[in-house]
C-alpha positions in Angstrom: 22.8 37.7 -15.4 20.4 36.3 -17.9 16.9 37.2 -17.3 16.1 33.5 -17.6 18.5 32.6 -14.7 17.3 31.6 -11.4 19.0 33.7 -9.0 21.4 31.7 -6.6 20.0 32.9 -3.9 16.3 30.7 -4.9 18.7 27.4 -5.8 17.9 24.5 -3.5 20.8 23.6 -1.4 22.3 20.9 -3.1 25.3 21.2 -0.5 23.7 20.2 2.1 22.7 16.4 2.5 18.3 15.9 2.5 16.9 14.9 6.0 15.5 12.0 6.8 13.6 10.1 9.9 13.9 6.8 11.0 11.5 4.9 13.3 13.9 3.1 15.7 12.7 2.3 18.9 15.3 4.6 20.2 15.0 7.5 18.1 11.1 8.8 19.2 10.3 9.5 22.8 6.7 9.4 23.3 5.1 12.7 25.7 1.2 11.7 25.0 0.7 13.1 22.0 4.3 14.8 21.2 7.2 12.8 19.5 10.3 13.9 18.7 12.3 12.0 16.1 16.1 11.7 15.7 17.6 13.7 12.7 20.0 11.8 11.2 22.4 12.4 7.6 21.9 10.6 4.8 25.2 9.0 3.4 23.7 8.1 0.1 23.6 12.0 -0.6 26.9 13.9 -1.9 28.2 16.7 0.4 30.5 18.9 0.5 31.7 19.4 3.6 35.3 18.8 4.7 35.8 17.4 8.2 33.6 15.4 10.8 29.9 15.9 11.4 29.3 17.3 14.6 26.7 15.5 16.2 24.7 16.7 19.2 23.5 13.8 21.8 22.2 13.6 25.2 21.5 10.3 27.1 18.2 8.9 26.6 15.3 8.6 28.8 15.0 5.9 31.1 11.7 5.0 30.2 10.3 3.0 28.0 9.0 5.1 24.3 6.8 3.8 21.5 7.8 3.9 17.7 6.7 6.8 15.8 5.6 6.5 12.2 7.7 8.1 9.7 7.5 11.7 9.6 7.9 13.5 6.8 8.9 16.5 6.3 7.2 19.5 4.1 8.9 20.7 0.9 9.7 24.2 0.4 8.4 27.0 -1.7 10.4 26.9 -4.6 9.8 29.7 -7.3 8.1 29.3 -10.3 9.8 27.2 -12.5 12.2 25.5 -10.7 11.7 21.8 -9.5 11.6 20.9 -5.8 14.8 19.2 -4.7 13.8 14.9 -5.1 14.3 13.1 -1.6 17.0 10.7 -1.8 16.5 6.9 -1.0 15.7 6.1 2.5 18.5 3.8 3.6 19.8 2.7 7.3 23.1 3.8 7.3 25.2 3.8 10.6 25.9 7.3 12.7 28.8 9.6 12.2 31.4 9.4 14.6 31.0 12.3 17.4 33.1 14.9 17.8 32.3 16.7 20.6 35.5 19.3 20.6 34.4 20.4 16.5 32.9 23.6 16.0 29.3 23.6 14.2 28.9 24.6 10.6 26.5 25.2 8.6 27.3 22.1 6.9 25.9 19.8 9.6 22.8 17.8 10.9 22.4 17.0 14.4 20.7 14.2 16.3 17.9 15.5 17.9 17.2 13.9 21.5 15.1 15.3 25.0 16.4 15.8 28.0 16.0 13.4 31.1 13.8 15.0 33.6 10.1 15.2 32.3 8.0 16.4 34.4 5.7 14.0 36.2 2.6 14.7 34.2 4.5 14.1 30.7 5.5 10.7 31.7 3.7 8.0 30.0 1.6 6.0 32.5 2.5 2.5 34.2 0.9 -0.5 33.6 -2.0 -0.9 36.8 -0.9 -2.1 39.8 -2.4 -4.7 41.2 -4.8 -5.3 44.2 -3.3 -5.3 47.5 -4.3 -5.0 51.0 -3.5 -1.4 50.7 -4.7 -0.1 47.6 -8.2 -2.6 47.0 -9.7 -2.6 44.1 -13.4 -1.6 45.0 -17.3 -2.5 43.2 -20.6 -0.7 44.2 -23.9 -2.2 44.8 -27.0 -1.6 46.8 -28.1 -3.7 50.0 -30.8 -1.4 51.2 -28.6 1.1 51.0 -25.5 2.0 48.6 -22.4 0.3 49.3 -18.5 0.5 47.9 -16.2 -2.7 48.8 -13.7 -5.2 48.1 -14.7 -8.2 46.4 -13.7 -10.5 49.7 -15.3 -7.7 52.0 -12.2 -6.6 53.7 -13.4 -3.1 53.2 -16.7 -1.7 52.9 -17.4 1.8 53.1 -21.4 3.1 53.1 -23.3 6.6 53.4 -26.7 6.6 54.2 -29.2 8.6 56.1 -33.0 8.4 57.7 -35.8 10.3 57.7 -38.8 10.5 59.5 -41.8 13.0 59.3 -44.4 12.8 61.7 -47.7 14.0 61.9 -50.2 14.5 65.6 -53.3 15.2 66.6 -54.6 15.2 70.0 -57.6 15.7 72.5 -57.3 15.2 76.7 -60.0 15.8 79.2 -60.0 19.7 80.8 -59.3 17.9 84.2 -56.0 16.9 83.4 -54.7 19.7 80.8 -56.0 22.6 83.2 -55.4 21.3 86.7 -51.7 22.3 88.6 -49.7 19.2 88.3 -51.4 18.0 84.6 -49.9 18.0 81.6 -51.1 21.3 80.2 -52.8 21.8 76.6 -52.2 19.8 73.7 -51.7 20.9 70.6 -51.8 19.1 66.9 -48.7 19.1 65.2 -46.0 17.8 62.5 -42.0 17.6 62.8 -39.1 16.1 61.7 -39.1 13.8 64.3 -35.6 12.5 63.3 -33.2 13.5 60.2 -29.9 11.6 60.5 -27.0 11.2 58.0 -24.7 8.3 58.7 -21.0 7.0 57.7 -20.1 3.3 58.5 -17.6 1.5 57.4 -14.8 -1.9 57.0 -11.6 -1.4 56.6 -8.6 -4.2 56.9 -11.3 -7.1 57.8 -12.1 -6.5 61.3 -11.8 -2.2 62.3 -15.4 -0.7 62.1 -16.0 3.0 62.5 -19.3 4.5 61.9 -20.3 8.6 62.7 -24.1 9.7 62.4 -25.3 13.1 63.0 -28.5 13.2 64.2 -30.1 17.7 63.3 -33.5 17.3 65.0 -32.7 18.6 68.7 -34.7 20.8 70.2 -32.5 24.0 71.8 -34.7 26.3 74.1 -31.3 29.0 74.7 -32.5 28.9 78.8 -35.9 28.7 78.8 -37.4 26.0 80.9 -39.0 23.0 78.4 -43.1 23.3 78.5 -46.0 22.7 75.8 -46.2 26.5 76.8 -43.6 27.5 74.8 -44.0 28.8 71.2 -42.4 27.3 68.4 -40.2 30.5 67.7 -38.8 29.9 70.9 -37.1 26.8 70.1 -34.4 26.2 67.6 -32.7 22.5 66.5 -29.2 21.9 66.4 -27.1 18.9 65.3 -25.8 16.6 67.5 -23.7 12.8 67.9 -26.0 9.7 67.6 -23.3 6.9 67.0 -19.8 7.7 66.9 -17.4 4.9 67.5 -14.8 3.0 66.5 -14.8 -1.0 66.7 -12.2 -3.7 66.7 -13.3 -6.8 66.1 -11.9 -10.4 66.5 -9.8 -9.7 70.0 -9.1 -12.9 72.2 -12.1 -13.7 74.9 -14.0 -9.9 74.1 -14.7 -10.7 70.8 -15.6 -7.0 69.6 -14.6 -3.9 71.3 -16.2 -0.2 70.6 -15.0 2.9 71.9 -16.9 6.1 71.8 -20.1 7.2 71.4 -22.9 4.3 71.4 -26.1 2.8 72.5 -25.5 1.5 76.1 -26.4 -2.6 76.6 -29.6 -1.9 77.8 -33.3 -3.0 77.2 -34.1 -4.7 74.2 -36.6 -2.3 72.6 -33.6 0.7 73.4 -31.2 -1.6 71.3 -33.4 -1.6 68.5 -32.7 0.8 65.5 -35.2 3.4 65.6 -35.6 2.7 61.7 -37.3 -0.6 62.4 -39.7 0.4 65.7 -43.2 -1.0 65.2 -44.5 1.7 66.6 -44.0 5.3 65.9 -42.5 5.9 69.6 -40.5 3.7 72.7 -42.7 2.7 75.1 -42.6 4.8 78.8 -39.7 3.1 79.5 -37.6 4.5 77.2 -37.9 7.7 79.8 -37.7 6.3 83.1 -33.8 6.0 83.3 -30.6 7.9 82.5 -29.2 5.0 80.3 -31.7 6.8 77.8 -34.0 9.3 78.7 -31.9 12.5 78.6 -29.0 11.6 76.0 -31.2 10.7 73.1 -30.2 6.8 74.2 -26.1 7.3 73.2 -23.4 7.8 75.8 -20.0 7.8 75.8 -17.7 4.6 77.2 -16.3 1.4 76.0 -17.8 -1.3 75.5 -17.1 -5.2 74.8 -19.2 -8.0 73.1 -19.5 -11.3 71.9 -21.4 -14.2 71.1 -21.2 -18.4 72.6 -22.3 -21.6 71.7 -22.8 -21.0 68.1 -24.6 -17.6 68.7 -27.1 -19.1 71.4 -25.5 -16.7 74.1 -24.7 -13.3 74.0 -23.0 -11.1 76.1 -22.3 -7.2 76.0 -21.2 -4.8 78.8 -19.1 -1.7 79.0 -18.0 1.5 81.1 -19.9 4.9 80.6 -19.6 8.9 81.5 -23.8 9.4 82.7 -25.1 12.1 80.6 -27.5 14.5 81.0 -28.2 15.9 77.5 -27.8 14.5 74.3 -24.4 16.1 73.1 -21.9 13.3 73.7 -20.4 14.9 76.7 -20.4 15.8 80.6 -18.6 17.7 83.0 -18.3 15.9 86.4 -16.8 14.3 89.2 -17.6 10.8 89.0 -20.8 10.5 87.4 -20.0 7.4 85.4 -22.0 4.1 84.7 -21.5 0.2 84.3 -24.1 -1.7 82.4 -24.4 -5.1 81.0 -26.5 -7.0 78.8 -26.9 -11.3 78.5 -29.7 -13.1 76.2 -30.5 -16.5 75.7 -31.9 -18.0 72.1 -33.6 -21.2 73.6 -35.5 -21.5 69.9 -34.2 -20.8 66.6 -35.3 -22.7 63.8 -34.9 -21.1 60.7 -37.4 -23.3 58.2 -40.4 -23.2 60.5 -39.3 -19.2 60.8 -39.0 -19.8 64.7 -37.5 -18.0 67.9 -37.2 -17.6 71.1 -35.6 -14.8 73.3 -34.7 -13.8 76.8 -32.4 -12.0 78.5 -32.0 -9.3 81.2 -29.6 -5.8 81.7 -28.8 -3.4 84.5 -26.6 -0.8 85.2 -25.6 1.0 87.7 -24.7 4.7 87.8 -23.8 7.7 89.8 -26.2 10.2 89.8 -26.1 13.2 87.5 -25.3 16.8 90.1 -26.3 13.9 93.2 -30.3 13.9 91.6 -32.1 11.4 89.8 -35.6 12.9 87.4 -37.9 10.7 86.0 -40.2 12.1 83.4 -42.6 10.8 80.9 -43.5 12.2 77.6 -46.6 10.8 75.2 -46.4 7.9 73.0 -47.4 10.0 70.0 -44.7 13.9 69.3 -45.6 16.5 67.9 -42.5 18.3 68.0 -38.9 18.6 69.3 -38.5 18.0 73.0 -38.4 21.3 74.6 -42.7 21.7 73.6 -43.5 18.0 74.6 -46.1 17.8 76.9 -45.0 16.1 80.0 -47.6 13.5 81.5 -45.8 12.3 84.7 -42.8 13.6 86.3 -40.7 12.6 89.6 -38.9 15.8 90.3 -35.1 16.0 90.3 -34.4 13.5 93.5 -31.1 13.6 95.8 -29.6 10.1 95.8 -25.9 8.3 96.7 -26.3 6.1 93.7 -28.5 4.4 91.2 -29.6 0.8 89.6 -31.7 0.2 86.7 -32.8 -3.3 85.9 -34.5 -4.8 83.1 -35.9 -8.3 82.1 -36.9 -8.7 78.7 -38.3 -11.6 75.8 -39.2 -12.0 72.4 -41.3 -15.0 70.6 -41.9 -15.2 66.9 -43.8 -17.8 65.0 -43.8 -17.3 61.0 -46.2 -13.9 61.2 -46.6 -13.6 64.6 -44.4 -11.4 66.9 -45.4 -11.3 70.8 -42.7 -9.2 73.2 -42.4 -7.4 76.7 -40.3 -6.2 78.8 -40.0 -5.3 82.5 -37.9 -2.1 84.3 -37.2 -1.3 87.6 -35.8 2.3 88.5 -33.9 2.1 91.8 -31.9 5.0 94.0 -30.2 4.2 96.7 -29.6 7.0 99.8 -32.6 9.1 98.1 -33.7 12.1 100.5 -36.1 14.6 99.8 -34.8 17.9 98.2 -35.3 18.9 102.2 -32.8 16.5 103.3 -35.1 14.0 105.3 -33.7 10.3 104.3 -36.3 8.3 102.5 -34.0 5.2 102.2 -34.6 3.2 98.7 -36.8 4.4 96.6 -38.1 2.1 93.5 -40.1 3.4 89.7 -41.2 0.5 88.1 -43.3 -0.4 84.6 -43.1 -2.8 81.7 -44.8 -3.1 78.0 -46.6 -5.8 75.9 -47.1 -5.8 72.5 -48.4 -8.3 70.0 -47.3 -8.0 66.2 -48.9 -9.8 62.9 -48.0 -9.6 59.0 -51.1 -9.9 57.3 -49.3 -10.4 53.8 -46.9 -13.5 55.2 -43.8 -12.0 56.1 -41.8 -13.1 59.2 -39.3 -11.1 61.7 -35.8 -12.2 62.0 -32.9 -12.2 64.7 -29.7 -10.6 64.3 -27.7 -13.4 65.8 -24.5 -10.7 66.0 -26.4 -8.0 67.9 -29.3 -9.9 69.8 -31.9 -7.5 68.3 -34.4 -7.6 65.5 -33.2 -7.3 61.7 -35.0 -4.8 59.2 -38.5 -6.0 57.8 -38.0 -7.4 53.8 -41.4 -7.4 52.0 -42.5 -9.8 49.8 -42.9 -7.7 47.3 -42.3 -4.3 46.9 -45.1 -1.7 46.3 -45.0 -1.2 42.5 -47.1 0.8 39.7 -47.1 -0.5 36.0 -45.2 2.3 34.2 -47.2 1.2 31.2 -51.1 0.2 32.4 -50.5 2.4 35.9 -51.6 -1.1 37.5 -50.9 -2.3 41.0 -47.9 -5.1 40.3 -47.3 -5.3 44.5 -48.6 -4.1 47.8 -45.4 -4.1 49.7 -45.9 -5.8 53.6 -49.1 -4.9 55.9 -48.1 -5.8 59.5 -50.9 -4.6 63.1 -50.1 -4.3 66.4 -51.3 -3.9 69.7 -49.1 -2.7 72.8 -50.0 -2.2 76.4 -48.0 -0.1 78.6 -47.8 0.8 82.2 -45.7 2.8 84.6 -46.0 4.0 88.4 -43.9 6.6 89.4 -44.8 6.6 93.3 -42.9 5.4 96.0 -42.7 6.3 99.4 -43.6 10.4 98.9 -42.8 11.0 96.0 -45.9 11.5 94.0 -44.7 10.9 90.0 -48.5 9.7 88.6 -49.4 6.5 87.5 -49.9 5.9 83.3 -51.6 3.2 81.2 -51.8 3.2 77.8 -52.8 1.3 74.8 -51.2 1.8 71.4 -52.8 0.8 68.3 -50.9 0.1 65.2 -50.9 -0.2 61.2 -47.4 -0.3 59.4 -47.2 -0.5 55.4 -43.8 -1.3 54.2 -43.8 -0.1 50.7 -40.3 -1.6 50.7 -37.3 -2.5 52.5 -36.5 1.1 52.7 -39.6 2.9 52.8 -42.9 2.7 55.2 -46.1 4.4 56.7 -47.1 3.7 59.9 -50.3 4.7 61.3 -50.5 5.3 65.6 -53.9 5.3 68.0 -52.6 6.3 71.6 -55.8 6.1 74.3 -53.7 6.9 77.7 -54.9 7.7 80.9 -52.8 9.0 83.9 -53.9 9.2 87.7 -52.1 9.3 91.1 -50.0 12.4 90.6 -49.4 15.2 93.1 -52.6 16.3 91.9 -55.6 13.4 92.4 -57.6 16.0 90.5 -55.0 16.5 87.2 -56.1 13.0 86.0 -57.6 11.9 82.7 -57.5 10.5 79.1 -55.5 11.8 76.2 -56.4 10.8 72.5 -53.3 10.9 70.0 -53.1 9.9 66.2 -49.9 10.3 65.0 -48.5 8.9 61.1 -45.2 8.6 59.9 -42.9 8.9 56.6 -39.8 6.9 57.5 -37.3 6.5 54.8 -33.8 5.1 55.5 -31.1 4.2 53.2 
């Protein structure tokens, strides 16, 4: 062989016909970012092979693939001096007949095609789908709180929370903190008095469900509740505010809720906690089971609705009586019907106008066969178990008993006036000695007098019968830029007297009175101070010498979204 020769072994393979790629439709099959194209001989080059092409196809994907640009394909290393093969002209020429029997050569090209059978992450994605009653399509936005819903409102879906820090301080006259049958000292104090996280929710139009989770609840492990206690002694534990599912828009009940829930009764009771204009529930709040014990939420059903263009209002339902605030009982019996119906003689929306009255009672089998009243201040310090205790009844033996309530509500533009009266009734009642002391009735009531000094008004929820949250004016804002005052939020005062006699034939329970004093800043519709002055005075007990006056100033964070 010359030395000048190219060996044959370096030759380009002019035997063999030059590659090409097409971009047909059906020749790329698109995985993301992987495409395949089809192989295919070109006719316009000479080859010497003898016989068919063997050609190599499998069916195609039933999908749908994207064209591919034209790929081309690298030339090879050729050796110094010898020229890389030229591509011949790109033509569309038509497939060589298969022959699926012929055995492959080295001679042929094959059609190059994937499998069906991709798995489900290499499939390209479908065009969206869609909004349908099943799969919504959904936008976020805050209402004093942050939402996600449909569009039309068919489902809505919200987490939120509250939180409330409060602050005490205290001073009481030696008669009635030293004396058998007083309340015992007083001491200053801040808590947690509630720390709730909440999930409500729409879904289909008319199904509600909501679950909160109240953590502040004070757990003693057996030790008997006193202001004696020390705070290592007491531990909080989570427990079930509202729990409940509702359907909504049934024939004649209107809306029913099952589970755990606020029983119809009393109109400062029905009231969220969130928007109290005072830092506490008046006395009432403890003189019956529909709310002293269970942290005011009981299991049942319940149904409710409103008439004549939401002028009437009725709500009533069947409950298990509970004894502690965990959302259930053990007992025979021990079950409760209460019902709730208010009136709206006034409501005139432009002159910012209302008028309410209405009236509850239940009635309920006694919890173990006893009935215990017992009243704690107006003003906490600290979880249950080390509240101080001003008046108590005793744990008394009765058949059955009936709680009653009568309540109202007026509002003109800034001005708020409301009261309410309760009557705490057991029937067979007997001393814990057995001697019969027929009926036996506890009785009190509350009124308070409200006033925005920067305008705003109170409104009705027409749905619920109870007041809505308070929207400022304006919100409490600093200039980022000059630190300046832009807005002072709302400034509302109140004034509430209360009143409560626990005596009745010989049961000696005491006698309280107090006035509450009031200041609430609503920095927004979210966010507030309020400021408590407490002068109550208790008498009449089982002591006549354990009497007195207790000082409280209390203040509160509350923040709820």
């Amino acid at each position: 062989m010359s030395p000048q020769a190219t060996p044959p072994s370096l030759l380009p393979p002019t035997h063999l016909p030059p590659l090409r790629t097409t971009q047909s439709a059906e020749s790329a099959v698109s995985m993301g970012p992987l495409a395949v194209p089809q192989l295919t001989p070109d006719s316009s080059s000479n080859s010497s092979t003898t016989g068919p092409i063997p050609t190599l196809s499998v069916p195609q994907l039933p999908h749908p693939v994207r064209e591919m640009p034209t790929l081309a394909l690298p030339t090879p290393n050729m050796p110094p001096g010898v020229p890389a093969p030229m591509p011949a002209p790109v033509a569309p020429t038509p497939q060589a007949p298969q022959a699926p029997q012929a055995p492959s050569t080295p001679s042929a090209t094959a059609t190059l095609t994937l499998p069906q059978g991709l798995p489900e992450s290499l499939h390209p994605p479908e065009s969206p789908k869609p909004a349908t009653a099943d799969s919504p399509s959904f936008q976020a936005y805050w209402n004093h709180g942050l939402f996600v819903g449909s569009p039309d409102k068919e489902f809505l879906f919200h987490v939120g929370g509250a939180v409330q820090l409060d602050s005490a301080w205290y001073t009481a006259q030696p008669s009635l903190t030293t004396f058998p049958g007083g309340t015992g000292p007083f001491r200053d104090g801040t808590t947690p008095r509630r720390l709730r996280l909440r999930t409500d929710a729409t879904v289909y139009g008319n199904l509600d469900f909501c679950v909160e989770i109240e953590f502040i609840n004070g757990f003693t492990d057996g030790a008997q509740p006193s202001p004696r206690l020390r705070d290592a002694e007491v531990s909080t534990i989570p427990s079930l505010t509202d729990v409940y599912v509702v359907q909504r828009d049934v024939p004649l009940l209107g809306n029913v809720r099952i589970g755990n829930q606020k029983e119809p009764f009393s109109l400062e009771h029905l009231e969220s906690f969130r928007f109290l204009p005072f830092m506490e529930y008046s006395y009432l709040f403890d003189l019956n089971y529909a709310t002293a014990f269970n942290n005011g939420y009981t299991p049942g059903i319940a149904a409710y609705n409103t008439w004549a263009n939401g002028r009437i209002y009725t709500h009533g339902g069947f409950f298990k009586n509970l004894p502690a605030p965990f959302a259930f009982g053990l007992g025979d019996g021990e079950y409760a019907a209460t019902g709730r119906i208010g009136l709206l003689p006034i409501l005139n929306l432009d002159e910012r106008r209302l008028w309410y009255i209405g009236g509850a009672m239940s009635r309920r089998d006694p919890v173990e066969g006893v009935v215990t009243a017992r009243i704690r201040n107006q003003v906490r310090n600290a979880p249950g178990p080390l509240l101080n205790i001003l008046a108590t009844t005793g744990a008394v033996p009765a058949e059955s008993n009936g709680i009653f309530s009568l309540d109202s509500a007026f509002v003109s533009g800034p001005l708020t006036v409301l009261g309410e009266f309760q009557s705490n009734q057991l029937y067979g009642a007997s001393t814990t000695n057995g001697v019969p002391l027929g009926t036996v009735n506890y009785n009190g009531f509350y009124v308070s007098t409200l006033y925005f000094l920067t305008g705003e008004s109170r409104t009705w929820n027409t749905q619920a019968y109870i007041f809505n949250r308070v929207i400022p004016k304006s919100n409490f804002l600093v200039d980022k830029e000059t630190h300046g005052i832009k807005g002072w939020g709302a400034w509302e005062v109140g004034a509430r007297y209360s009143y409560l006699d626990l005596n009745d034939k010989t049961i000696r329970g005491g006698r309280l009175q107090a006035v509450t004093l009031g200041l609430n800043w609503y920095l927004n519709p979210i966010t507030k101070f309020q400021f408590n002055y407490d002068c109550a005075y208790k008498d009449l007990g089982s002591n006549p010498l354990a009497k007195g006056i207790i000082h409280s100033f209390g203040t509160r964070l509350n923040f709820d979204f």
